[in-house]
KOLRO-263800 format. One record per residue (C-alpha): residue number from 1; residue in one letter; z, x, y. Coordinates in pm, whole numbers, always signed. Each point is the difference from the previous one (the first is absolute). Layout:
BEGIN
{atom NUM, 'a', {Z, X, Y}};
...
***
This chain:
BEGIN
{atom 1, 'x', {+5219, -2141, +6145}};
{atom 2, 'x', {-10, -316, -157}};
{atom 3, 'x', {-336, -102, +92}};
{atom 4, 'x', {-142, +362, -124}};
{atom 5, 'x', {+213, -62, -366}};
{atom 6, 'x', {-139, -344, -16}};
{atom 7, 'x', {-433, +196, +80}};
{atom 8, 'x', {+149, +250, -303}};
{atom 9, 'x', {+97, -227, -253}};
{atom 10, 'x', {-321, -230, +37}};
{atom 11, 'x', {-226, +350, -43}};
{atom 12, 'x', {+182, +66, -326}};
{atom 13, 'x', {-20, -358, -105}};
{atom 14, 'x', {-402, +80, +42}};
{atom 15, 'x', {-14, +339, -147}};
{atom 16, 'x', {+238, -168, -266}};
{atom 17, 'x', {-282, -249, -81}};
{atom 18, 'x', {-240, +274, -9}};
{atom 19, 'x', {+116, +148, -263}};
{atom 20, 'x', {+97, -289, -199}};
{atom 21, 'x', {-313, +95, -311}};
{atom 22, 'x', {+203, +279, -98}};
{atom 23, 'x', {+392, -129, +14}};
{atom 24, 'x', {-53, -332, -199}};
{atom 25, 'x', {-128, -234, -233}};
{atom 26, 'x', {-419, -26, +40}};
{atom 27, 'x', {+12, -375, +37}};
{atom 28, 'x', {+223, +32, +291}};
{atom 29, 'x', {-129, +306, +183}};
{atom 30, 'x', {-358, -201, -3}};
{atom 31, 'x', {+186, -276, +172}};
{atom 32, 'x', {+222, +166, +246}};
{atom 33, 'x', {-317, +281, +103}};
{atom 34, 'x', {-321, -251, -1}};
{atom 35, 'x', {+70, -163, +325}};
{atom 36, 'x', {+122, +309, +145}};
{atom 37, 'x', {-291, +239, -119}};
{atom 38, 'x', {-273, -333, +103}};
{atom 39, 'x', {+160, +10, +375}};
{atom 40, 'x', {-324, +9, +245}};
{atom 41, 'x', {+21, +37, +363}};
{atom 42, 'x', {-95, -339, +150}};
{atom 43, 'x', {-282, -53, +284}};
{atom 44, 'x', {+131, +151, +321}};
{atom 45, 'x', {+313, +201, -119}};
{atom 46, 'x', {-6, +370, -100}};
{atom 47, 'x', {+52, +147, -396}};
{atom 48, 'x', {+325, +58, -108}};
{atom 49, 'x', {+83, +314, +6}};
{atom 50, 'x', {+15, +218, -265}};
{atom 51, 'x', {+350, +84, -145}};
{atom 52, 'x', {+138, +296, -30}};
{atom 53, 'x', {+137, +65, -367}};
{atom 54, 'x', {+250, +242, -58}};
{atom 55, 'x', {-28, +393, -114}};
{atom 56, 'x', {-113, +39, -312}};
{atom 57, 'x', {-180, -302, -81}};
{atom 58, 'x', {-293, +25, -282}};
{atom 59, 'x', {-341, -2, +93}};
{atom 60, 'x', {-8, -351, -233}};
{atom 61, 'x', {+283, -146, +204}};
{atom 62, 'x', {-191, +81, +337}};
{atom 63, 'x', {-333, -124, -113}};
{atom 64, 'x', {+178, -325, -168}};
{atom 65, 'x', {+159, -46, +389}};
{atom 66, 'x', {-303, +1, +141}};
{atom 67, 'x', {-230, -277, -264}};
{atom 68, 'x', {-149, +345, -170}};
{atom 69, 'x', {-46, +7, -369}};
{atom 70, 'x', {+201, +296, -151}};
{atom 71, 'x', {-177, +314, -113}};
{atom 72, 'x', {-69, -33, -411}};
{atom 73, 'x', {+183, +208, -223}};
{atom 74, 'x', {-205, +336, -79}};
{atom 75, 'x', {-150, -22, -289}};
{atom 76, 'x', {+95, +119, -369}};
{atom 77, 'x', {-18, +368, -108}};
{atom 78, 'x', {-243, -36, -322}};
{atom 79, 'x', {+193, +199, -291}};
{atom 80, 'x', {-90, +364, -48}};
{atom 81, 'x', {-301, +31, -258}};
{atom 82, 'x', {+133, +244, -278}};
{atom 83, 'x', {-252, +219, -107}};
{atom 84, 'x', {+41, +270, -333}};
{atom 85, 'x', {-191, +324, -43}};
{atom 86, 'x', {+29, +74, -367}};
{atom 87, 'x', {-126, +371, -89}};
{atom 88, 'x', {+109, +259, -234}};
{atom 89, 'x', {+133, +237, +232}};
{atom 90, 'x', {+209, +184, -287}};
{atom 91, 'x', {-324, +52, -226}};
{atom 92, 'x', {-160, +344, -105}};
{atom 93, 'x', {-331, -141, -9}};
{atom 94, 'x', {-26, -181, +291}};
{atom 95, 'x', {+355, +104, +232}};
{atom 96, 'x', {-257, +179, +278}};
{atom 97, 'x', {-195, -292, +11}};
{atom 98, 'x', {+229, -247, +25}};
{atom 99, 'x', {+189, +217, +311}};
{atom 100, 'x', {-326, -32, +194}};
{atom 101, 'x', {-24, -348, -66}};
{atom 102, 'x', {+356, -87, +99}};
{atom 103, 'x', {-43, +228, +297}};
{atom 104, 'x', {-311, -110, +137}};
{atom 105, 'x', {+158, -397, -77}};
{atom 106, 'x', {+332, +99, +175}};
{atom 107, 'x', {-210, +144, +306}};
{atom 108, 'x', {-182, -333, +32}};
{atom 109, 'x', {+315, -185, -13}};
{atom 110, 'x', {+137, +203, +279}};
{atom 111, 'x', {-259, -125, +223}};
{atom 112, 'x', {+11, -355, -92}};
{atom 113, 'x', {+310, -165, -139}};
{atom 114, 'x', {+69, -308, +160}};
{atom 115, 'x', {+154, -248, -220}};
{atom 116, 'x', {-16, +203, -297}};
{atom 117, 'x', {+229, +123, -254}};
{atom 118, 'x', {-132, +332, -224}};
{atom 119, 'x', {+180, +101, -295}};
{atom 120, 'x', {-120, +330, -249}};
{atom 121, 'x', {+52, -98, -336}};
{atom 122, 'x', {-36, +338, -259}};
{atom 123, 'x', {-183, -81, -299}};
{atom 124, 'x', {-81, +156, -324}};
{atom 125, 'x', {-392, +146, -41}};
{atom 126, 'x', {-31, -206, -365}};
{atom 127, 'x', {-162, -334, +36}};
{atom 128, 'x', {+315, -170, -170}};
{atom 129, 'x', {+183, +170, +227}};
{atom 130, 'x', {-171, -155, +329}};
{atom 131, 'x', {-47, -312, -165}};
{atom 132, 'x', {+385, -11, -27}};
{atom 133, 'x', {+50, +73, +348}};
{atom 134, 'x', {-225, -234, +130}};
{atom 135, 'x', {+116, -303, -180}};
{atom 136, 'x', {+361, +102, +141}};
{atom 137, 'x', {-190, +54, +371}};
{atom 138, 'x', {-193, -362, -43}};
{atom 139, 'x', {+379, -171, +21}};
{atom 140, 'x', {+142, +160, +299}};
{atom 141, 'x', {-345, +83, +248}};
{atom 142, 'x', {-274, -180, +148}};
{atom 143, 'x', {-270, +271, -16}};
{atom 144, 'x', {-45, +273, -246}};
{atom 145, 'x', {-190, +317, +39}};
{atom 146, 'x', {-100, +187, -332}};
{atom 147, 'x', {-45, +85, -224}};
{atom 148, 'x', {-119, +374, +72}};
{atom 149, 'x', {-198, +53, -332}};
{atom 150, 'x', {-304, -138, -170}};
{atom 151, 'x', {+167, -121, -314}};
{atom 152, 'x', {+311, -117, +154}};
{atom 153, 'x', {-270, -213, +291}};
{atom 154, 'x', {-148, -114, -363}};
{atom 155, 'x', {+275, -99, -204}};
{atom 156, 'x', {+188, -205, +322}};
{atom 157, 'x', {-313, -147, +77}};
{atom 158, 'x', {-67, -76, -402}};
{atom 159, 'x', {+397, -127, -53}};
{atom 160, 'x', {-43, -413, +161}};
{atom 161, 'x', {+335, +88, +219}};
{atom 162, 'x', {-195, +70, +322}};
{atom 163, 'x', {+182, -246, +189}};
{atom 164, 'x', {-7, +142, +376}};
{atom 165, 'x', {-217, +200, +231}};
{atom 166, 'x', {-56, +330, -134}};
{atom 167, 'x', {-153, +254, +159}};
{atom 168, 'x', {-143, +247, -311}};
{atom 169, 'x', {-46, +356, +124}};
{atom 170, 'x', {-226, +127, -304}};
{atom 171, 'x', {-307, -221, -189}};
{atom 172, 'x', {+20, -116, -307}};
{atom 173, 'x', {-149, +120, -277}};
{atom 174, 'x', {-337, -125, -82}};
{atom 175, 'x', {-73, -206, -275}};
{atom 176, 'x', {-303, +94, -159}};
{atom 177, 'x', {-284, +24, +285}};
{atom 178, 'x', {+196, -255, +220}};
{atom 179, 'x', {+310, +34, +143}};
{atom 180, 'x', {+337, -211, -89}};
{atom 181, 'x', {+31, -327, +202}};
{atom 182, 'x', {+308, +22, +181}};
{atom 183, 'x', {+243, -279, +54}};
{atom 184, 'x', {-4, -246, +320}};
{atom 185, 'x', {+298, +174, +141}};
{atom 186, 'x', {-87, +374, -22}};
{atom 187, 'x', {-200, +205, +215}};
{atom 188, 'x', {-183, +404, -162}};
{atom 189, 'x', {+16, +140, +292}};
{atom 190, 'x', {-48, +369, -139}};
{atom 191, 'x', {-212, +245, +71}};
{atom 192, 'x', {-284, -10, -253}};
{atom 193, 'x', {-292, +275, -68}};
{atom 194, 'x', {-152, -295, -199}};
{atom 195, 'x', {-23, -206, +284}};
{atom 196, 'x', {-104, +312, +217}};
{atom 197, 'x', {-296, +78, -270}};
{atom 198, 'x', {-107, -399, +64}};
{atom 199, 'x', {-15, +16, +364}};
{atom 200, 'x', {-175, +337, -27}};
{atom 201, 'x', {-238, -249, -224}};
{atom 202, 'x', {-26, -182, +290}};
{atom 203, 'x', {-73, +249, +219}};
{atom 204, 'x', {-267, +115, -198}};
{atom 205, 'x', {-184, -319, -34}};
{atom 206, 'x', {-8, -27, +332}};
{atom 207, 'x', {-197, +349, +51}};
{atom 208, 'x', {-303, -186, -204}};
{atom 209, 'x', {-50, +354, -208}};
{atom 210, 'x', {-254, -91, -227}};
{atom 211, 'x', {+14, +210, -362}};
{atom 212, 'x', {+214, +46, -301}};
{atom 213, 'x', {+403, +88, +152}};
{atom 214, 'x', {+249, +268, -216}};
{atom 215, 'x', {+341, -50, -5}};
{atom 216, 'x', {+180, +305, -103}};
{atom 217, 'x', {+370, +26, -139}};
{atom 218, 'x', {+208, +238, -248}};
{atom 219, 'x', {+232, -127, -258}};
{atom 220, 'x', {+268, -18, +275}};
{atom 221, 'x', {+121, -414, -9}};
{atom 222, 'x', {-31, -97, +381}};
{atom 223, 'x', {-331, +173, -65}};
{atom 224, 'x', {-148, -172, -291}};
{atom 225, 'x', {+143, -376, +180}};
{atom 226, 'x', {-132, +119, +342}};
{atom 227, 'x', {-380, +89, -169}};
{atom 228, 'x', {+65, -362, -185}};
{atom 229, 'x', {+79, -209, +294}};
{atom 230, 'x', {-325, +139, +180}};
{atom 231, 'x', {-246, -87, -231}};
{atom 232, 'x', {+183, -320, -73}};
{atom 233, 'x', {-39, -100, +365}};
{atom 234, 'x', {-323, +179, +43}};
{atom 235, 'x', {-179, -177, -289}};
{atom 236, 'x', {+137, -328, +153}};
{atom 237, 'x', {-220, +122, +316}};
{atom 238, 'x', {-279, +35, -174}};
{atom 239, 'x', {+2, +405, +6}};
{atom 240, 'x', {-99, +184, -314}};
{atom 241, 'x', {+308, +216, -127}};
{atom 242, 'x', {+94, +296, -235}};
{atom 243, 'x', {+296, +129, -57}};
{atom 244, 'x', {+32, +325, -103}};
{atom 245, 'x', {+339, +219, -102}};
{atom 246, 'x', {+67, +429, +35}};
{atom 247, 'x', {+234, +165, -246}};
{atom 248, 'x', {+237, +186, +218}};
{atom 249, 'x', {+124, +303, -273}};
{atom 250, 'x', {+202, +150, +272}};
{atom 251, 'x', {+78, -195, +242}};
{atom 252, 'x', {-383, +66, +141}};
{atom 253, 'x', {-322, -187, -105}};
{atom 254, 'x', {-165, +157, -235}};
{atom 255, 'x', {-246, +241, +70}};
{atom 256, 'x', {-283, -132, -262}};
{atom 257, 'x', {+64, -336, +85}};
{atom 258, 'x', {-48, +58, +393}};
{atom 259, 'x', {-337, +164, -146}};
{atom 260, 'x', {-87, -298, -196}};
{atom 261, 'x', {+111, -259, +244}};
{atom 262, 'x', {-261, +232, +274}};
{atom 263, 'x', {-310, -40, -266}};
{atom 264, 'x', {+81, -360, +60}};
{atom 265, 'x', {-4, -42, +338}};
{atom 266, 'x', {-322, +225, +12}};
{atom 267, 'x', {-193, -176, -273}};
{atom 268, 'x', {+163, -357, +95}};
{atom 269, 'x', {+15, -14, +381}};
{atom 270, 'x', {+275, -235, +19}};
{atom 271, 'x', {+53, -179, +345}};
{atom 272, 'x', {+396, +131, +37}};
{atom 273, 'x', {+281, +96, -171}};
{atom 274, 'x', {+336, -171, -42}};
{atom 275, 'x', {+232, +286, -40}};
{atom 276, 'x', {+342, -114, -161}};
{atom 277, 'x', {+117, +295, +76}};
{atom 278, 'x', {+292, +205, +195}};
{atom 279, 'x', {-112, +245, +326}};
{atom 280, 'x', {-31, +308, -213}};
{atom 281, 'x', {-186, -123, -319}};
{atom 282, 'x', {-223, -157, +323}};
{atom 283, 'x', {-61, +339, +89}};
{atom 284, 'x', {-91, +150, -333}};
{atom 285, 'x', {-273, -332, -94}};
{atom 286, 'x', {-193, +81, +379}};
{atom 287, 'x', {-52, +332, -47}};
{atom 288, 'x', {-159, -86, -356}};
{atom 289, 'x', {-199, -283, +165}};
{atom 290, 'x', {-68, +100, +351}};
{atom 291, 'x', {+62, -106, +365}};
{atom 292, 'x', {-305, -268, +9}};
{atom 293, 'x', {+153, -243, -278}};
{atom 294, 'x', {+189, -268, +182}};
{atom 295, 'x', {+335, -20, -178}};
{atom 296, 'x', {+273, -279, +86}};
{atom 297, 'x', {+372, +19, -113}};
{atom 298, 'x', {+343, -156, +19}};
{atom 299, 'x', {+352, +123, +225}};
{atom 300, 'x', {-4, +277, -281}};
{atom 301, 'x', {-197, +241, +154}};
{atom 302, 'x', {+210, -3, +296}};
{atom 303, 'x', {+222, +262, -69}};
{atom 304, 'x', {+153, -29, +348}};
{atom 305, 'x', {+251, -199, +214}};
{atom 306, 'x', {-73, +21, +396}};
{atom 307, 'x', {+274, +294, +57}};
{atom 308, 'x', {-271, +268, +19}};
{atom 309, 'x', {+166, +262, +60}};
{atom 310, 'x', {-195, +249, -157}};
{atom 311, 'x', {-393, +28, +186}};
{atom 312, 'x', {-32, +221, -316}};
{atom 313, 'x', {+9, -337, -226}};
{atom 314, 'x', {-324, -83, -43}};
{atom 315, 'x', {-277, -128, -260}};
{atom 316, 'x', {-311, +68, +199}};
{atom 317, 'x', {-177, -32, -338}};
{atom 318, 'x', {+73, -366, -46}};
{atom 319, 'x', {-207, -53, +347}};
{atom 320, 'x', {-130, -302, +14}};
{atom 321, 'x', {+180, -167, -344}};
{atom 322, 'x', {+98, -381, +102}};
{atom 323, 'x', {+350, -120, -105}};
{atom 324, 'x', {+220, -243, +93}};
{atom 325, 'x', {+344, +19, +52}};
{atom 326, 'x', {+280, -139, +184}};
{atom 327, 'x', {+61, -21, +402}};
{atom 328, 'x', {+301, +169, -25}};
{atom 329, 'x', {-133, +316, -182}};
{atom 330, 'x', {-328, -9, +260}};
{atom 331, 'x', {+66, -139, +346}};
{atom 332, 'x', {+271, +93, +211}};
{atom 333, 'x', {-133, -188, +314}};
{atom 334, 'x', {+45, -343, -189}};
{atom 335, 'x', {+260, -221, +145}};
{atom 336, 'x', {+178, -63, -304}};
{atom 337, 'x', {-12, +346, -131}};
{atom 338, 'x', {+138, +171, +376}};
{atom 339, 'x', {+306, -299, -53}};
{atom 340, 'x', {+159, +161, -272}};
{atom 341, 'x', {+144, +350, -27}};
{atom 342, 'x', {-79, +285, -277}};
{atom 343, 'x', {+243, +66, -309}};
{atom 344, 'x', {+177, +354, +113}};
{atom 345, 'x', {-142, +269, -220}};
{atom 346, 'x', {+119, +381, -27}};
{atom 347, 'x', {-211, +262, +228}};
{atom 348, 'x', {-112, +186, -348}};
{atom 349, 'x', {-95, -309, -145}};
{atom 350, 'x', {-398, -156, -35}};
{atom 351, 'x', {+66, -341, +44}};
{atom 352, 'x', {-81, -247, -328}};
{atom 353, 'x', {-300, -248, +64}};
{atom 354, 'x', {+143, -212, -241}};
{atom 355, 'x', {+368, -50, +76}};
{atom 356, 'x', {-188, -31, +408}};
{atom 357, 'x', {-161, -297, -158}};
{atom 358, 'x', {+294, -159, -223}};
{atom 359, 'x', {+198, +33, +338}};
{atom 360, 'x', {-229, -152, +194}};
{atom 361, 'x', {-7, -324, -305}};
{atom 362, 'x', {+394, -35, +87}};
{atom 363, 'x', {-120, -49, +372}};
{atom 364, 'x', {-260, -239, -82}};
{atom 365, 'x', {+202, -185, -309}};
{atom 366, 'x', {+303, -52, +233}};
{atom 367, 'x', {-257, -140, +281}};
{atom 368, 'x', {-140, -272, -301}};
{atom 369, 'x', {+362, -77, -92}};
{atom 370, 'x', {+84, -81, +340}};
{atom 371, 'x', {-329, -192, +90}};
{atom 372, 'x', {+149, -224, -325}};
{atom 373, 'x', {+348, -9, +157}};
{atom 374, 'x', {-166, -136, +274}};
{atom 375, 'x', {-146, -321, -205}};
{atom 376, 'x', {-356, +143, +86}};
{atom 377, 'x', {-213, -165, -267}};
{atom 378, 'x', {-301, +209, +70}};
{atom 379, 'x', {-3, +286, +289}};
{atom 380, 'x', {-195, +358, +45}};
{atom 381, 'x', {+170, +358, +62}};
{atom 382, 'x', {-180, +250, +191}};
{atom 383, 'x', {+210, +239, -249}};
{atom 384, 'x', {+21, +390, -69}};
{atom 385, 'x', {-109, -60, -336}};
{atom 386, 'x', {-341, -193, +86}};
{atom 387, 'x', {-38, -375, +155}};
{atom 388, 'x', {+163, -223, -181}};
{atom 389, 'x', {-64, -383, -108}};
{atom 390, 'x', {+277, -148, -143}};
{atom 391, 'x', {+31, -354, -130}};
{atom 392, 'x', {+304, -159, -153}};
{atom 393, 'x', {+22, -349, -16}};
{atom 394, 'x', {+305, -141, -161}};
{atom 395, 'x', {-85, -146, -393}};
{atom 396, 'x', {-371, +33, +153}};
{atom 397, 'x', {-273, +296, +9}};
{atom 398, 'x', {+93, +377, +53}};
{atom 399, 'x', {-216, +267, +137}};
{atom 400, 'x', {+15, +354, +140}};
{atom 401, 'x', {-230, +204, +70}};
{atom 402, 'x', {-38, +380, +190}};
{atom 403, 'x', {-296, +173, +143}};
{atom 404, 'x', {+14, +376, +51}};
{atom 405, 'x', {-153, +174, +218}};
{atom 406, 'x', {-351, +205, -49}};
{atom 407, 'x', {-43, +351, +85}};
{atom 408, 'x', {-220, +273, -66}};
{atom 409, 'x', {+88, +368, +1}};
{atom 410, 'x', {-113, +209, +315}};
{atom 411, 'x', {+126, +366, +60}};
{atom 412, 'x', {+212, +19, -273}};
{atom 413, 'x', {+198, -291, +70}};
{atom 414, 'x', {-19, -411, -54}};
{atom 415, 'x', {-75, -172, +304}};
{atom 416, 'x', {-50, -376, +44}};
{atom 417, 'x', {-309, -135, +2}};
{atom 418, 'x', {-125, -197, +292}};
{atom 419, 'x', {-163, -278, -176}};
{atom 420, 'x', {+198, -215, -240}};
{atom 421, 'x', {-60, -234, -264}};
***
C-alpha cells in the first residue's frame, strides 16, 4: 500500500505540473511547464505515455497537455446593420402604394435577414413632412429607404443633409430637360416611365428605321415627360423626332384629332410611333392608323399582371405593339420572379398592374439596401424589377441603373421577346 500511495502522489505531482498555465502566475507556469512540456524520448527508450487527465477537462487543457496550440477564440459577431423604410403608409394619396411597397420590402426581408435590423417608420405625404422624418431617421439608422414620392426624393436629395445610404424609391423631379444630380449617398431607385421612354429610345435606334419618328401623348403628365424623354434620348441618337399631343375631351382621344393625326401618317410616312400612351388609348390610335405602322411603348400598355385568370382578357388588337416592361409583370419562369410569392388578392378582384409593380420595387429596394449592408461597393441583381447595376462608393461616384425587359404583344397578351438589347 505504501509503494502504490507513493506511484499516486508522483502522478498528481505530474498532472499537477500540467496544469500549472492556468493555476498561477505566467512567469512561473512558463518555468515549472517548459521542461516538462520539452521532455523527448531519448535514443533507445519508448515515449512517455500519455496521461490521462481527469473528467471534464477542456479541449484547451488537453491540447496544452499534449504541446498543441489551443483552438482561437471564434470570432466577433459584427453589429446588426439597422436599416429604416420611411413611407407614408397613413396618406390618402399614396396609402395603397406605400402598402405594396412595404409588403413587397417585408417579403424580401423574410427571405434574407441575416444581420439586419428593419424598422417602419410612418411618415407624412408633404415634403416637410418626410424631410422631418428623415433628418430624425439619419441619427438613429444606417440605411434609409424613401422617400416614396417625387417631390419628397427631390427636396431630400435638394436639402445638403444626405448623410447615409439612401435607397430613394421614386426619381426626382427633373430639372429642366436634365434630371437633378443626386447626392453621393443616395440611390433613385424608382420605377421611371422616363427612363422606360429612353431605353425604348434605345431600342429603337438599334432597329436602324430610317424616316421621320412620332411620338404621341395627351395632356396627361407621365405622358407629356414620357413623349419628352424619348425624343430627348432619341435626338441624342441621331433619330429625327416629333412629338405630337391628343386632346382627350372624355377620357378618349379625340375623334378629329385621331383623323388628323391618320392624314399624317398617310401623307408623312413616318418610320414608327412612340405611343405615350395607356393600353386602351393604344387601342383607339391603331385602329386610326392601322396594323402595318410599327408602334413602340412603355409598361403602360400592359394593363396586366401574370395572374391570368381570365382567357377572356385579351387585346388581340395591340398584336404586334413592342413595350417594355418589368420581369415581374412578364416572366414567370425567371428565377428571381418564381423566388418570391404574389400579394393575396380577393377572387372578384382584377389584379392592379401598378401596385404588382410598386410591390415588386419593395422586393428589389430591400435587395439594394441589403447589397449596401453588405459593404458591396458595386454589385448586380438579377431582380424582379429588371437587372440591376448598382454602384455606391462611399464619398465617391454613385450609379444605378435598370433594364426592363422587351416584349411584343402576341395573341392578346405580352410575351417576352427572345432577343434582347
Amino acid at each position: 500500500m505504501f509503494t502504490s500511495w507513493k506511484k499516486m502522489t508522483a502522478q498528481a505531482a505530474l498532472l499537477a505540473g500540467m496544469l500549472a498555465p492556468w493555476m498561477m502566475p505566467a512567469d512561473a507556469a512558463a518555468a515549472d511547464s517548459v521542461p516538462l512540456l520539452a521532455q523527448a524520448a531519448t535514443p533507445g527508450t519508448a515515449a512517455p505515455a500519455p496521461l490521462a487527465l481527469p473528467p471534464g477537462t477542456s479541449p484547451e487543457m488537453e491540447s496544452a497537455a499534449v504541446g498543441a496550440p489551443a483552438a482561437p477564440p471564434p470570432p466577433a459577431t459584427p453589429a446588426p446593420v439597422r436599416i429604416a423604410l420611411l413611407l407614408p403608409s397613413r396618406s390618402g394619396a399614396f396609402g395603397a402604394a406605400a402598402d405594396a411597397v412595404r409588403t413587397g420590402f417585408l417579403t424580401a426581408y423574410s427571405r434574407q435577414k441575416e444581420n439586419i435590423q428593419l424598422a417602419i417608420v410612418e411618415t407624412g405625404d408633404s415634403a416637410p413632412d418626410m424631410q422631418r422624418a428623415y433628418d430624425e431617421a439619419s441619427a438613429k439608422f444606417d440605411i434609409l429607404v424613401g422617400p416614396l414620392s417625387r417631390t419628397a426624393v427631390t427636396a431630400v436629395a435638394q436639402s445638403g443633409r444626405v448623410s447615409k445610404p439612401t435607397v430613394a424609391l421614386a426619381q426626382p423631379d427633373m430639372n429642366g430637360e436634365t434630371e437633378l444630380q443626386l447626392p453621393p449617398q443616395m440611390l433613385a431607385v424608382g420605377l421611371s416611365i422616363d427612363e422606360e421612354a429612353r431605353q425604348v429610345a434605345n431600342w429603337v435606334e438599334k432597329e436602324k428605321a430610317p424616316g421621320k419618328i412620332f411620338a404621341i401623348s395627351t395632356g396627361t403628365a407621365w405622358q407629356k415627360r414620357a413623349a419628352r424623354s424619348f425624343q430627348l434620348r432619341a435626338r441624342q441618337l441621331g433619330l429625327q423626332v416629333e412629338t405630337l399631343e391628343l386632346s382627350t375631351p372624355s377620357n378618349a382621344l379625340s375623334a378629329p384629332g385621331l383623323a388628323q393625326l391618320a392624314k399624317r401618317v398617310e401623307q408623312e410616312k413616318p418610320a414608327l410611333i412612340f405611343v405615350a400612351l395607356d393600353a386602351a388609348q393604344t387601342v383607339q390610335l391603331r385602329s386610326a392608323v392601322g396594323n402595318d405602322l410599327p408602334l413602340y411603348g412603355t409598361s403602360q400598355i400592359n394593363p396586366y399582371t401574370l395572374k391570368r385568370d381570365n382567357p377572356n382578357d385579351k387585346l388581340p388588337e395591340l398584336d404586334g405593339v413592342r413595350l417594355i416592361d418589368i420581369p415581374w409583370q412578364l416572366q414567370p419562369d425567371n428565377v428571381a420572379v418564381a423566388r418570391y410569392p404574389r400579394p393575396a388578392v380577393n377572387d372578384n378582384e382584377r389584379p392592379n398592374p401598378d401596385l404588382a409593380r410598386l410591390y415588386a420595387l419593395g422586393i428589389d429596394a430591400y435587395r439594394v439596401a441589403y447589397g449596401i449592408a453588405q459593404k458591396q461597393s458595386g454589385f448586380d441583381i438579377d431582380g424582379v424589377t429588371g437587372r440591376l447595376n448598382v454602384n455606391m462608393v462611399s464619398g465617391g461616384t454613385t450609379f444605378f441603373q435598370r433594364q426592363e425587359t422587351q416584349a411584343v404583344y402576341q395573341d392578346g397578351w405580352p410575351v417576352p421577346m427572345a432577343d434582347q438589347y
